[in-house]
LUMSE-25167 format. One record per residue: x, y, z of N, C-alpha, C, O, CB in turn. Coordinates in pm, whole numbers, padded with zeros to 5 digits, always signed. Glycine has a CB too. Layout:
<gupas>
XYZXYZXYZXYZXYZ ...
</gupas>
This chain:
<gupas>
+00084-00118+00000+00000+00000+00000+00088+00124+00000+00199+00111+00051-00095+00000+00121 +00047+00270-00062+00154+00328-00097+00141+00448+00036+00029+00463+00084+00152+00377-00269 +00230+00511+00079+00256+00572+00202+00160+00726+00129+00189+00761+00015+00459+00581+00255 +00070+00789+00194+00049+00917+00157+00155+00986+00312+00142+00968+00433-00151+00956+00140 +00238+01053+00243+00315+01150+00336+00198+01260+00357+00100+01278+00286+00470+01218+00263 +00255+01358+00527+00146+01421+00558+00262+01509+00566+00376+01467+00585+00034+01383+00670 +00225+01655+00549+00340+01778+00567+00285+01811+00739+00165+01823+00766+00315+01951+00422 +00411+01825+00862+00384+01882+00973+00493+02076+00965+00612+02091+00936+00438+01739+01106 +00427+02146+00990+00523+02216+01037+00511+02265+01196+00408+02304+01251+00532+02322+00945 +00653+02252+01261+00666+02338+01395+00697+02465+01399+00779+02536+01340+00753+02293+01476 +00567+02491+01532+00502+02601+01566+00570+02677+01656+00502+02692+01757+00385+02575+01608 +00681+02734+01662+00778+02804+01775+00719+02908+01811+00704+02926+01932+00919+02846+01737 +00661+03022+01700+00610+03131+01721+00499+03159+01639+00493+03100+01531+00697+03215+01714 +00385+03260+01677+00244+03296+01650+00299+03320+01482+00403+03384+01468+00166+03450+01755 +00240+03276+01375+00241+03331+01264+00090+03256+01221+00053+03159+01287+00385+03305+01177 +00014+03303+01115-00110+03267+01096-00039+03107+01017+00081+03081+01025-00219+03397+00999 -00129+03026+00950-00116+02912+00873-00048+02990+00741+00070+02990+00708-00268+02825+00850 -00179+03065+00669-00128+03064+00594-00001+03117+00532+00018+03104+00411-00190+03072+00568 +00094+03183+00619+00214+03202+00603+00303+03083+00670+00416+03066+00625+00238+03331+00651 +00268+03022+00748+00379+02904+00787+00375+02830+00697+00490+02792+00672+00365+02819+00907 +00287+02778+00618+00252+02663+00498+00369+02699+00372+00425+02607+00313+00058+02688+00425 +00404+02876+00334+00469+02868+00236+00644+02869+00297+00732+02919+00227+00414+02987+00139 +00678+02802+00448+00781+02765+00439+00823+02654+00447+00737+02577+00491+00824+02811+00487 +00934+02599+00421+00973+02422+00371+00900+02361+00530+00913+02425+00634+01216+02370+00346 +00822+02226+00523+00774+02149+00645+00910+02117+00723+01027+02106+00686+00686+02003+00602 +00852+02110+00834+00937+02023+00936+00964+01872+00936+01062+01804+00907+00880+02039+01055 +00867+01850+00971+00814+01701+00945+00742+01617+00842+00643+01681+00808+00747+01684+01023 +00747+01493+00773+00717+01405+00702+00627+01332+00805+00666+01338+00921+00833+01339+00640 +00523+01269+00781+00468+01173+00867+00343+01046+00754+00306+01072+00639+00377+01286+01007 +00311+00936+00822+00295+00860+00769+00146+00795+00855+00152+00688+00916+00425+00798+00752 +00054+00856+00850-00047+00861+00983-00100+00698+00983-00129+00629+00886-00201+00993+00963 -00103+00667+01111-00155+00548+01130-00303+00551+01205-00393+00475+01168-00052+00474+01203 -00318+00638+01304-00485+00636+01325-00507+00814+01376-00429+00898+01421-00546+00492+01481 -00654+00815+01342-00672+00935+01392-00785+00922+01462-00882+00864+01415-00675+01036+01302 -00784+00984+01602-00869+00970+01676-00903+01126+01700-00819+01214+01683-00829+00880+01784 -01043+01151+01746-01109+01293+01759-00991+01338+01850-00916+01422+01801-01282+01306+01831 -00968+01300+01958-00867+01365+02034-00682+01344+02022-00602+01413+02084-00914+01325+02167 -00660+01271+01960-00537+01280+01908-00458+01193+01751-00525+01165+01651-00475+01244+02030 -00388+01179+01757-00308+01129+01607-00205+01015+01655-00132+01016+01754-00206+01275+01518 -00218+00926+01563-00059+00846+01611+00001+00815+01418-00060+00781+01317-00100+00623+01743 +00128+00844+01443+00187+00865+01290+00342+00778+01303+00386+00758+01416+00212+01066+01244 +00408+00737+01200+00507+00716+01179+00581+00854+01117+00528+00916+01025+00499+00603+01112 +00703+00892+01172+00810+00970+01111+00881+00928+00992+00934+00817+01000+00901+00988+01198 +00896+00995+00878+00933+00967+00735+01113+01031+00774+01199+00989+00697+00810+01075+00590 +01148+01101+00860+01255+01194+00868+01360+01055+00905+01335+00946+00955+01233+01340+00996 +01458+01104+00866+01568+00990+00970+01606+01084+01088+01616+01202+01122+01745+00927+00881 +01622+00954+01128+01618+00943+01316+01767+01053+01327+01740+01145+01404+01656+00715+01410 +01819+01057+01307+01941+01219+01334+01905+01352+01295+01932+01462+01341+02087+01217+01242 +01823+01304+01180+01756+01438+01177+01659+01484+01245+01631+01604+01249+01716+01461+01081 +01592+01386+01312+01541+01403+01429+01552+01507+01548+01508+01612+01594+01565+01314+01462 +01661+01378+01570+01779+01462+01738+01852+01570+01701+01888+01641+01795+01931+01354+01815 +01885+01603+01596+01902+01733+01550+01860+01889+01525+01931+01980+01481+01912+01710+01491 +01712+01894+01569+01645+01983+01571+01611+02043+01730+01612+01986+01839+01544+01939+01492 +01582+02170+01695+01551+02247+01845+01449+02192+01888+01457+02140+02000+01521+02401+01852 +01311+02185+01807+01221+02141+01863+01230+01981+01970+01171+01950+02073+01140+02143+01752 +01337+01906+01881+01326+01775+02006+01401+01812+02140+01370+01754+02244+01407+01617+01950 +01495+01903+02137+01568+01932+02241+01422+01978+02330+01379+01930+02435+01701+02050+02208 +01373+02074+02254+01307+02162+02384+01188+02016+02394+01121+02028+02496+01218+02377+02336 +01161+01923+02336+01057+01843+02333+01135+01731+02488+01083+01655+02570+01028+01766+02143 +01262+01772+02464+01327+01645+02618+01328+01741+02719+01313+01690+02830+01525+01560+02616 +01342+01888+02720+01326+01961+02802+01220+01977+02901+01227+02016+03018+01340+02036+02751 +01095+01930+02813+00974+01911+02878+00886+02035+02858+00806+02068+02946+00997+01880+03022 +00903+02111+02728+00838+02220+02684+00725+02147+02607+00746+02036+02558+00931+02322+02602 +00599+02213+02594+00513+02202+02525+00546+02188+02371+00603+02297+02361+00442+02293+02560 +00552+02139+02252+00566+02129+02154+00444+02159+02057+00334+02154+02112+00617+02029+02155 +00444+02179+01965+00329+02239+01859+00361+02223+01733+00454+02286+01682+00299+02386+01867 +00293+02144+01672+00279+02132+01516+00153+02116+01457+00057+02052+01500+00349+02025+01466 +00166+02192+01336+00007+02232+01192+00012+02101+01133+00087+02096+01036+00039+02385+01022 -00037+02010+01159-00010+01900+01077-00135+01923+00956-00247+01963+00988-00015+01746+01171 -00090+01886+00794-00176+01949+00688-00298+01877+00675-00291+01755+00665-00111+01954+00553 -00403+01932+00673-00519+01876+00624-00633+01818+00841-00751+01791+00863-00437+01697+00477 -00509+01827+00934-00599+01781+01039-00582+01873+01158-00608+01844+01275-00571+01631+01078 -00527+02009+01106-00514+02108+01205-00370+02138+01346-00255+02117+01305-00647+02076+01266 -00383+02177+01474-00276+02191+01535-00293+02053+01645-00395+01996+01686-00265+02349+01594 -00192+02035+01663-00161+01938+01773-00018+01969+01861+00077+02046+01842-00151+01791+01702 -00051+01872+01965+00103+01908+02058+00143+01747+02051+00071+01648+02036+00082+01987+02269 +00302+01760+02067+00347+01608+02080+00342+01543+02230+00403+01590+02326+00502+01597+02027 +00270+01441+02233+00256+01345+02367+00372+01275+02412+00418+01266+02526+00155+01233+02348 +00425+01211+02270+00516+01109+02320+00600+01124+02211+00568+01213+02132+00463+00961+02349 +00734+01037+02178+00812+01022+02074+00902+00875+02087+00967+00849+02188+00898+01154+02068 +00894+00781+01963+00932+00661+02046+01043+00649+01916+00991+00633+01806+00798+00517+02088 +01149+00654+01920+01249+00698+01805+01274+00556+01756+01311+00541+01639+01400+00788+01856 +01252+00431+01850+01334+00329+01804+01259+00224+01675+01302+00133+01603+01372+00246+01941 +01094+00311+01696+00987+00238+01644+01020+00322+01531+01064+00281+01424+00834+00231+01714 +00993+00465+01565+01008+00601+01478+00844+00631+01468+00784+00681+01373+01099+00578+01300 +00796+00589+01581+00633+00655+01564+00619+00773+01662+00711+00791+01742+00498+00534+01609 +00516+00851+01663+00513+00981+01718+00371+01001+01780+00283+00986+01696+00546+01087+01608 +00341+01020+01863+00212+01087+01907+00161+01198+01931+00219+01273+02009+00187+01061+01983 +00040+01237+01870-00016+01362+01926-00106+01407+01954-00197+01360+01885-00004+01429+01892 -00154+01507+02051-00273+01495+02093-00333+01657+02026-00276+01760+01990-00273+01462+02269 -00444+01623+02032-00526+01811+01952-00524+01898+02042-00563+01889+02158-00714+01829+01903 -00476+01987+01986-00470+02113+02047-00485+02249+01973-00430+02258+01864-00356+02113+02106 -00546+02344+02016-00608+02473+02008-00474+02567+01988-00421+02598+02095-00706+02510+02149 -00412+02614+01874-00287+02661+01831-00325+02805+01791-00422+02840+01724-00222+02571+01712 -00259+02858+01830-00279+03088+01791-00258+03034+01639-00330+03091+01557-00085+03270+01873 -00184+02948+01594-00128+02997+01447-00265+02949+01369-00256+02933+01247+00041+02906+01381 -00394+02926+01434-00523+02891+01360-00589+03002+01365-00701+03017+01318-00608+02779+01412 -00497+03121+01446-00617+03224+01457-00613+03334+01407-00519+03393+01460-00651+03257+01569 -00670+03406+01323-00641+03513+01236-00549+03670+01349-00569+03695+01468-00824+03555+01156 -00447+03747+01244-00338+03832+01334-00443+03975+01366-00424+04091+01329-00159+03878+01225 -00564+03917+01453-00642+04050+01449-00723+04015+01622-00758+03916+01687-00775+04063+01275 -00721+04183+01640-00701+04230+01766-00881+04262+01775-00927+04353+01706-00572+04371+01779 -00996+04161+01889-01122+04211+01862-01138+04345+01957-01058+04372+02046-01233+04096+01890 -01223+04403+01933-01270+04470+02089-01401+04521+02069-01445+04612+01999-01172+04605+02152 -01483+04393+02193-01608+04445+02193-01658+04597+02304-01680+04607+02424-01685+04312+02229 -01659+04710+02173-01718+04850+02251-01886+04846+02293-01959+04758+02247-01697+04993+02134 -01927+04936+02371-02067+04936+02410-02079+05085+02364-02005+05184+02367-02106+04896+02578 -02217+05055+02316-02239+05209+02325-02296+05261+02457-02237+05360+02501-02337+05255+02215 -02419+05206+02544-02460+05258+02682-02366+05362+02702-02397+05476+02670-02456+05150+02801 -02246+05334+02757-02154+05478+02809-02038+05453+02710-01963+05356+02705-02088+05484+03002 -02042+05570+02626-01955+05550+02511-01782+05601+02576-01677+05545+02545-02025+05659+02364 -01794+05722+02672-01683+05696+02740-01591+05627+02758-01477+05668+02739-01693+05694+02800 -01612+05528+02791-01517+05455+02832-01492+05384+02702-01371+05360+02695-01550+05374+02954 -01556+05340+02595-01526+05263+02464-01436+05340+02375-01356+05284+02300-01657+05230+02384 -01453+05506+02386-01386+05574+02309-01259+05591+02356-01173+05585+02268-01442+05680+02283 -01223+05608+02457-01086+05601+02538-01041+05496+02561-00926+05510+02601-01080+05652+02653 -01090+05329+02557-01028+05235+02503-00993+05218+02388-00895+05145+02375-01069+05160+02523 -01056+05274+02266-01011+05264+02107-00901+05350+02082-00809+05327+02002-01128+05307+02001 -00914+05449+02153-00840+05572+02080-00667+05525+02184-00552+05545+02145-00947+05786+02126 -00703+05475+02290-00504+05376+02333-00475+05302+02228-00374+05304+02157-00486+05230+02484 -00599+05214+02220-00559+05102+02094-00497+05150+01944-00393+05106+01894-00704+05023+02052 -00582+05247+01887-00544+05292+01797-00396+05347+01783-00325+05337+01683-00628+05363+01780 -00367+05402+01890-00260+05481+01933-00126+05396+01951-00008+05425+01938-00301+05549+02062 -00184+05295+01982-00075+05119+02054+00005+05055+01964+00126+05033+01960-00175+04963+02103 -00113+05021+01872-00096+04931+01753+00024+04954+01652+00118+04875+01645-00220+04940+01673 +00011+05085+01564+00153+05096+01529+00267+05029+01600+00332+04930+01566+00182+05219+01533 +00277+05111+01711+00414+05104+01758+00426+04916+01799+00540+04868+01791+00435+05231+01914 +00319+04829+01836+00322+04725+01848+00372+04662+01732+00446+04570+01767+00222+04694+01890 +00365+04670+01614+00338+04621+01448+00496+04628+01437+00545+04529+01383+00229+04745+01316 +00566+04704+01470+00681+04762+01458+00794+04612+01546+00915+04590+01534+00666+04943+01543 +00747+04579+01581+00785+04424+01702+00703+04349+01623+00768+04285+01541+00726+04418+01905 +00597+04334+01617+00552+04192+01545+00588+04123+01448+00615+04191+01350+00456+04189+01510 +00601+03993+01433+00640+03927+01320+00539+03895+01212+00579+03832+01113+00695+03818+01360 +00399+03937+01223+00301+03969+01161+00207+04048+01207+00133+04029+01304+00260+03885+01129 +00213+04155+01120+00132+04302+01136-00040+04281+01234-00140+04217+01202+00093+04368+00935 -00025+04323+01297-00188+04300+01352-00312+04394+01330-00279+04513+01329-00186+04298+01501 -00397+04379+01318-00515+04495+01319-00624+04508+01376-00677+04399+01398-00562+04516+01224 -00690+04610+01417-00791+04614+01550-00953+04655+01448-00966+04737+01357-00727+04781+01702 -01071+04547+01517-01102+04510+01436-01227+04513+01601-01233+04448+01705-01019+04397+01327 -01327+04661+01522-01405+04672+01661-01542+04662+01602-01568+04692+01486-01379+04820+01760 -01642+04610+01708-01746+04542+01661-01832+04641+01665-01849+04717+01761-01783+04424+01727 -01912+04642+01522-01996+04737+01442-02137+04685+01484-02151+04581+01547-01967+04732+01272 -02192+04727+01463-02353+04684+01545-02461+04818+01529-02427+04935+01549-02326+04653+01751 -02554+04787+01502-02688+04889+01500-02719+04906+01625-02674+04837+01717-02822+04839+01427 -02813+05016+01639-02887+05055+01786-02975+04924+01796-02952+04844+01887-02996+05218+01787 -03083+04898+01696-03175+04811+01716-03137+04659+01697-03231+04580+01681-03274+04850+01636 -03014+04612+01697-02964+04536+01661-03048+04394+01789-03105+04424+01895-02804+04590+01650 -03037+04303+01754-03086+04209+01911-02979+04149+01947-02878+04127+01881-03207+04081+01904 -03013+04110+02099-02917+04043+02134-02917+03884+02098-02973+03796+02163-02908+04070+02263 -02838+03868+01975-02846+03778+01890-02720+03765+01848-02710+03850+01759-02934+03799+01797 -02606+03703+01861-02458+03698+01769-02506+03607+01640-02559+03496+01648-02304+03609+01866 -02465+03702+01484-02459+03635+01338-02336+03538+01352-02241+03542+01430-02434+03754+01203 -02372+03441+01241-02195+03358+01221-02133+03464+01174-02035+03403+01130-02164+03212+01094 -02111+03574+01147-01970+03645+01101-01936+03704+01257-01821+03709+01300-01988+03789+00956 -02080+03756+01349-01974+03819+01461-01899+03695+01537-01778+03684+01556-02064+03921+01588 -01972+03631+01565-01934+03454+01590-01771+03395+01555-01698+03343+01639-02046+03354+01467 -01738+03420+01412-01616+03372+01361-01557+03500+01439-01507+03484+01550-01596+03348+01182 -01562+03605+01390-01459+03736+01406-01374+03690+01565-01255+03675+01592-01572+03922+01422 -01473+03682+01629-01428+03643+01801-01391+03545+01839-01329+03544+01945-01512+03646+01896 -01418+03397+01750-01330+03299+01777-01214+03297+01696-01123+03221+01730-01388+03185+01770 -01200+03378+01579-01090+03349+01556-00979+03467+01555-00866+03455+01506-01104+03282+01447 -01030+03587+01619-00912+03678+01661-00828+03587+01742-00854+03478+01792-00956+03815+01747 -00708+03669+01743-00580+03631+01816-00605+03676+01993-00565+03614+02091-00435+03727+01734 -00675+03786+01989-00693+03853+02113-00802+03961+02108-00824+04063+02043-00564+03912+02156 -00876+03873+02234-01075+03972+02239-01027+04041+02381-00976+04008+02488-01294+03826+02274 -01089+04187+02296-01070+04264+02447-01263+04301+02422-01333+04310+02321-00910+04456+02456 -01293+04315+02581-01422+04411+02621-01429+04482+02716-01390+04465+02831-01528+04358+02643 -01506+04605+02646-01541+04682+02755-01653+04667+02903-01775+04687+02904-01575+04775+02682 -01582+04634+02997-01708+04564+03068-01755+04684+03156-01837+04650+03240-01670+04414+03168 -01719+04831+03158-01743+04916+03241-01950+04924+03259-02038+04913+03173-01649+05060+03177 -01955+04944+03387-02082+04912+03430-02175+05089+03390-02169+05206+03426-02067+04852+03625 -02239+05016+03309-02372+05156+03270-02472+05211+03365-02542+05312+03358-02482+05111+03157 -02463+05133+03441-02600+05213+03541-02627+05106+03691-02569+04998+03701-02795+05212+03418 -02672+05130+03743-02722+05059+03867-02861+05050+03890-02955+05128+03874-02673+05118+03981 -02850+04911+03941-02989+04873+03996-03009+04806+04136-02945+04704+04161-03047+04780+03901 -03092+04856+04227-03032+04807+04383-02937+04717+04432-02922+04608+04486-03117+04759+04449 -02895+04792+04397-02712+04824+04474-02684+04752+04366-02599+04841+04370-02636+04754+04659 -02655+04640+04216-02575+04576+04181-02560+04661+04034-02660+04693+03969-02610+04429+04197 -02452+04685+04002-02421+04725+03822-02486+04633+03766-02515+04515+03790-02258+04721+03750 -02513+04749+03647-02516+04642+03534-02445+04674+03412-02384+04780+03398-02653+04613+03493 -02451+04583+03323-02348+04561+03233-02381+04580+03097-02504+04574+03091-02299+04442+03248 -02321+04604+02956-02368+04697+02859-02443+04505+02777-02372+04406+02761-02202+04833+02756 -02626+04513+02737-02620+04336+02770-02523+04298+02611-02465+04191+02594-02839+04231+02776 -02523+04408+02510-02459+04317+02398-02328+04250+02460-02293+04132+02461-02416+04410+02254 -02278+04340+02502-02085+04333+02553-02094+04206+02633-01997+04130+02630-02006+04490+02683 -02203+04174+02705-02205+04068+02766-02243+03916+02682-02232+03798+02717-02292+04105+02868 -02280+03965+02588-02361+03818+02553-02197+03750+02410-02170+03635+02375-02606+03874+02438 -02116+03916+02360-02023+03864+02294-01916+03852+02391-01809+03856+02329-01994+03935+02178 -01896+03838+02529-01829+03863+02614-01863+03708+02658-01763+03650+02702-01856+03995+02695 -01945+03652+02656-02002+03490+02711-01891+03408+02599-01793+03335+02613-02226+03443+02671 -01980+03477+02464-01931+03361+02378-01732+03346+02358-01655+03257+02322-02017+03398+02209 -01719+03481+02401-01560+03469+02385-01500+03374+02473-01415+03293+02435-01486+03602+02411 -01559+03386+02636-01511+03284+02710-01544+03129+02702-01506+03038+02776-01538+03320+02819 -01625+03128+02591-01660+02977+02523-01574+02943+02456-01512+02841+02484-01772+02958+02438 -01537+03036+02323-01459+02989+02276-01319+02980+02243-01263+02907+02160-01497+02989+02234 -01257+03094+02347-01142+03138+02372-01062+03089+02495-01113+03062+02604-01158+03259+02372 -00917+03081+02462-00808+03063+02597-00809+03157+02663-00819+03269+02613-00665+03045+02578 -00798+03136+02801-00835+03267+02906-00715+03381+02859-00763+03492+02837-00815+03215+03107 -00580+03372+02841-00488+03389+02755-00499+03530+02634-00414+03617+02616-00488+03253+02695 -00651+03511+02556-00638+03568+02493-00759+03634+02488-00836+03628+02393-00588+03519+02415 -00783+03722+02629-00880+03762+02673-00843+03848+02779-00791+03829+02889-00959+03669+02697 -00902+03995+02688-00813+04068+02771-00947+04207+02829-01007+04272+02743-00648+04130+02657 -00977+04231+03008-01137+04277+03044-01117+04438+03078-01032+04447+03168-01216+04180+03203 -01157+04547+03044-01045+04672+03074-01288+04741+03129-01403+04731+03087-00879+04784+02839 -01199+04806+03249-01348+04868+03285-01295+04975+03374-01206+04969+03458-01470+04757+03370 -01396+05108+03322-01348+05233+03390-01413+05256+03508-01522+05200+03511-01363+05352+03312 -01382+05323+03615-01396+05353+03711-01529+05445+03734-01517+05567+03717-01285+05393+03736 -01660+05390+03776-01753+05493+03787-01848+05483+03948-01826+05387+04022-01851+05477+03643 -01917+05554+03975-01971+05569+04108-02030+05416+04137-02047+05369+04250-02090+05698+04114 -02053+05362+04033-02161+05228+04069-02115+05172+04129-02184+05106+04206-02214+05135+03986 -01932+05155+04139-01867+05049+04206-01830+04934+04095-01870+04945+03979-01963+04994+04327 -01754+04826+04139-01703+04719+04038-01796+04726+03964-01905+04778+03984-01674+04578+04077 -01742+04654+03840-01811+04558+03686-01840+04463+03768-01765+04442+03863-01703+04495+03534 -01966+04380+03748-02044+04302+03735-02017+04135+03730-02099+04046+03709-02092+04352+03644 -01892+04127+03752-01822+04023+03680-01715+03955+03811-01660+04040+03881-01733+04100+03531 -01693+03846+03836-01594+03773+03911-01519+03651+03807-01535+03529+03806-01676+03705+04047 -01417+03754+03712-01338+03629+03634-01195+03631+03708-01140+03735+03670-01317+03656+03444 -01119+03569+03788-01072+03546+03854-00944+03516+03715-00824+03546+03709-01144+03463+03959 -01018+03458+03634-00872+03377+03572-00825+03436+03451-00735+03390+03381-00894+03213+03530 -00881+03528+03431-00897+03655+03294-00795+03769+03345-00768+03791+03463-01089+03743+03273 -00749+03832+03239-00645+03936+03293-00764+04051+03285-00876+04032+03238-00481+03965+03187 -00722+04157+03333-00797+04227+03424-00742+04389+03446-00635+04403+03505-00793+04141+03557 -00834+04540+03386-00765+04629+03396-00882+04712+03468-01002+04695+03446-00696+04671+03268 -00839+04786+03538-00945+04890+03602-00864+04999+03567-00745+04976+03587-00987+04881+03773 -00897+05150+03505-00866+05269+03448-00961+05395+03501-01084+05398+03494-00876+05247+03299 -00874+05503+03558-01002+05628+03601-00988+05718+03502-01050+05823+03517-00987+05721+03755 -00914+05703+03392-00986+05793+03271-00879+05749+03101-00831+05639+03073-00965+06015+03333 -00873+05840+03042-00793+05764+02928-00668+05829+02981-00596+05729+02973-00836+05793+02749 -00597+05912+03023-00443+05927+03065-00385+05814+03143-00272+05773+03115-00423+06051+03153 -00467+05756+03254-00475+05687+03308-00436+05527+03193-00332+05462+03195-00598+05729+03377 -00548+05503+03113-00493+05428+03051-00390+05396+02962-00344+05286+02932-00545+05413+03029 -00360+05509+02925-00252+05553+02789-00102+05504+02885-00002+05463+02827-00257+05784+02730 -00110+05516+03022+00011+05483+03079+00072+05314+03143+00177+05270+03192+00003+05582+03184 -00089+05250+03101-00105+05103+03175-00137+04998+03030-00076+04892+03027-00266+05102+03312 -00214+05026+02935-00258+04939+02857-00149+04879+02801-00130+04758+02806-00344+04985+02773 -00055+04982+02732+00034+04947+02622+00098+04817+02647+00099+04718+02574+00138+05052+02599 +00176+04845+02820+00257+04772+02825+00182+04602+02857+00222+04501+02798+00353+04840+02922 +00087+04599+02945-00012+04520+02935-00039+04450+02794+00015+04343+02768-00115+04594+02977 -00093+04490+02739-00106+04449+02595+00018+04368+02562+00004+04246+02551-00122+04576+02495 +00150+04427+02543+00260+04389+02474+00296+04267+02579+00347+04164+02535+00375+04515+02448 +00269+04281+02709+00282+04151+02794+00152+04014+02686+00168+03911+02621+00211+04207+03009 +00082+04067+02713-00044+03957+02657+00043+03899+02522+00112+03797+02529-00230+04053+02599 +00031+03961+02430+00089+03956+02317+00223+03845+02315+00243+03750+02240+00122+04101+02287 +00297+03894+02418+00450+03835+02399+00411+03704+02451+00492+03619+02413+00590+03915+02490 +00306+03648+02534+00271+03529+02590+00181+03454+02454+00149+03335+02445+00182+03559+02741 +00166+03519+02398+00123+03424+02268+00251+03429+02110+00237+03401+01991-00061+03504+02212 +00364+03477+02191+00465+03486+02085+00429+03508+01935+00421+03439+01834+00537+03369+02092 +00405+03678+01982+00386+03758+01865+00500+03832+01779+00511+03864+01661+00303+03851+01906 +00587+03845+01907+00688+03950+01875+00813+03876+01823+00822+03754+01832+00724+04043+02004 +00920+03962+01761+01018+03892+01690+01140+03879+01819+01247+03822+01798+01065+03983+01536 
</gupas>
């Protein structure tokens, strides 16, 4: 039976697919089963060329490993058994599946605070682009007054597949004694934590009489701001932290 070779490439740093695809593969592989949750393959490479690469070093190191394998998406390596020359891997949720664009869900309720989050961002981005190894762009969600609280499949994709969803969660008004919250920002604010790594989720809320946002995410990064000077001096570097944890930068 004749071998269909599978192209893998390793994933060191954030670049989308379709720019990793037009450089030479890493790996040759020879798949033997595929299961919903992982892959088991034979290696086509010889075994020195193997032990020769960074990725196996950092793979004995005990670093997470990452490869696009073609046609079945990202995976991480489980195991490596050199003497057989078979390889294992299990599925995994890879940045390089996710388009180089920055969401941010604004509210209108108190536009305040949305406009002085856009206008850092706007302000950020250059100088971020300038470090990145692929240009990024901020990409803020358009919406009617009468719109329902309803997410389309395009706002749907936009947010699962940005690189990084920011929202405005600053609280619009009060109701005995508890804030409340702007409800679109909340309902594309649900689906992000559905379908997003906490990672790439980033919650920025301004400071108003009501007291906290509405919200106990404990595991979400997290900005409180008392006006836009205020932010212009905290986001950037924040951001470029987030960013560098999904190895954006060169």
């Amino acid at each position: 039976m004749a071998i269909i070779a599978l192209k893998a490439w390793y994933l060191e740093q954030y670049e989308p697919i379709r720019e990793i695809i037009k450089r030479p593969h890493d790996l040759r592989l020879s798949r033997n089963s595929l299961l919903k949750t992982g892959l088991r393959a034979d290696f086509l490479n010889d075994i020195d060329e193997i032990q020769a690469t960074a990725w196996f070093e950092r793979y004995l190191a005990g670093e997470v490993i990452e490869f696009y394998i073609e046609g079945s998406g990202g995976y991480a390596i489980a195991n490596i058994d050199l003497l057989s020359q078979e390889i294992y891997f299990t599925k995994q949720d890879v940045p390089a599946l996710l388009d180089p664009i920055i969401f941010f869900s604004s509210q209108q309720d108190y536009a305040p605070a949305s406009e002085a989050i856009a206008t850092v961002l706007e302000k950020t981005l250059p100088k971020i682009n300038k470090r990145s190894r692929t240009p990024l762009q901020l990409e803020t969600a358009q919406r009617s007054p009468k719109e329902p609280l309803r997410l389309g499949r395009h706002k749907l994709r936009q947010i699962e597949k940005s690189l990084l969803y920011i929202a405005d969660i600053t609280a619009i008004g009060e109701l005995e004694q508890t804030s409340l919250l702007s409800p679109v920002v909340s309902v594309e604010l649900g689906y992000a934590i559905h379908a997003k790594r906490s990672g790439q989720i980033l919650l920025l809320n301004m400071e108003r009489d009501f007291g906290p946002a509405p919200y106990d995410l404990p595991g979400y990064q997290y900005l409180t701001f008392a006006d836009q000077a205020a932010l212009q001096e905290t986001l950037p570097e924040l951001l470029k932290a987030q960013l560098k944890r999904l190895s954006v930068f060169l």
